[in-house]
VMD Tcl script that draws the C-alpha trace (Angstrom):
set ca {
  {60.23 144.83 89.66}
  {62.47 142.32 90.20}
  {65.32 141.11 87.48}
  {65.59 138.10 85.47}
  {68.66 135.92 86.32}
  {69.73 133.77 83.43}
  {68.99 130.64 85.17}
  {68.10 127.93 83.04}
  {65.81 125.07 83.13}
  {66.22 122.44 80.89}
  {68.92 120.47 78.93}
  {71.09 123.94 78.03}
  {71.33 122.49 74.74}
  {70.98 125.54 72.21}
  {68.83 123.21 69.90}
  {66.19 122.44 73.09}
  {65.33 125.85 74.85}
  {64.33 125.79 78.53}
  {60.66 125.56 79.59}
  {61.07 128.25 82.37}
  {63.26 131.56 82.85}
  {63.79 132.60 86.42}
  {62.84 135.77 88.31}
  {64.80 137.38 90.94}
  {62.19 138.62 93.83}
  {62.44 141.70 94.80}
  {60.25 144.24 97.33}
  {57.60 145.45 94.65}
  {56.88 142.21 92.96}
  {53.41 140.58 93.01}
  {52.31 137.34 91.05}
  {49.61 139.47 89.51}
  {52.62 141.62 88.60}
  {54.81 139.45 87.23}
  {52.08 137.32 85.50}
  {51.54 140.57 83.29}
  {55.20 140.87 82.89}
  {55.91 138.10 81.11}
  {52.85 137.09 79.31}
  {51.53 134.37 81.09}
  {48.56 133.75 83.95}
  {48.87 133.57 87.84}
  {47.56 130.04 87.62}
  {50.91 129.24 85.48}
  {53.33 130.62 88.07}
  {51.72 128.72 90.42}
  {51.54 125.46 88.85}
  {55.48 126.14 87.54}
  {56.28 126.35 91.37}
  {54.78 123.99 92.85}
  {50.93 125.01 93.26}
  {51.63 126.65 96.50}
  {53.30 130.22 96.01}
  {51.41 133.16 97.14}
  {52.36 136.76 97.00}
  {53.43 136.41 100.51}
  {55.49 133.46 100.04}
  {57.53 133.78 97.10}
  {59.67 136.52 98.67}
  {61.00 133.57 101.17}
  {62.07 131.72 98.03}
  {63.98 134.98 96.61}
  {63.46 133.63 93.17}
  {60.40 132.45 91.13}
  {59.98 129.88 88.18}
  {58.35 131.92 85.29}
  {56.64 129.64 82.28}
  {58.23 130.83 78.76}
  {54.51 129.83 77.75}
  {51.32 129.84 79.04}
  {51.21 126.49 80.52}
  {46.68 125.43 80.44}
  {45.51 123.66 83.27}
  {46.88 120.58 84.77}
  {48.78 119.63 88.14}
  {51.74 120.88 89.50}
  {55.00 120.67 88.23}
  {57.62 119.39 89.96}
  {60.78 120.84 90.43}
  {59.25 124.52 91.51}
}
mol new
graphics top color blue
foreach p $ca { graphics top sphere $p radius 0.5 }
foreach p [lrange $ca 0 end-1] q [lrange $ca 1 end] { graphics top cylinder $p $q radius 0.2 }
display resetview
């Protein structure tokens, strides 16, 4: 699998840690792959980029917005 990449999203302030780490893509990677990973649904990868990333289409992006948390249901977030 792919690598995370210390890529922060947030304020950077030690005291406020960032909503979302960020994975590097690579060849083998699949959002069913990386949703077991790191703990969290396909549904929340999705929504934390955007509501539109596939399997297909996240290796055009080269890297992917990963939820520290699960994040429920809701709309997508901007920003992915």
């Amino acid at each position: 699998m792919g690598e995370i990449e210390e890529l922060e999203h947030g304020t950077g302030s030690p005291s406020e840690p960032s909503m979302f780490r960020t994975h590097k893509v690579s060849s083998v990677d699949s959002l069913a792959g990386l949703a077991i990973k790191y703990g969290v649904t396909i549904s929340d990868i999705r929504r934390a980029n955007g509501g539109t990333i596939t399997d297909q289409t996240m290796f055009a992006r080269g890297t992917v917005r990963i939820p520290r948390h699960r994040l429920g249901e809701g709309p997508p977030l901007p920003g992915g």
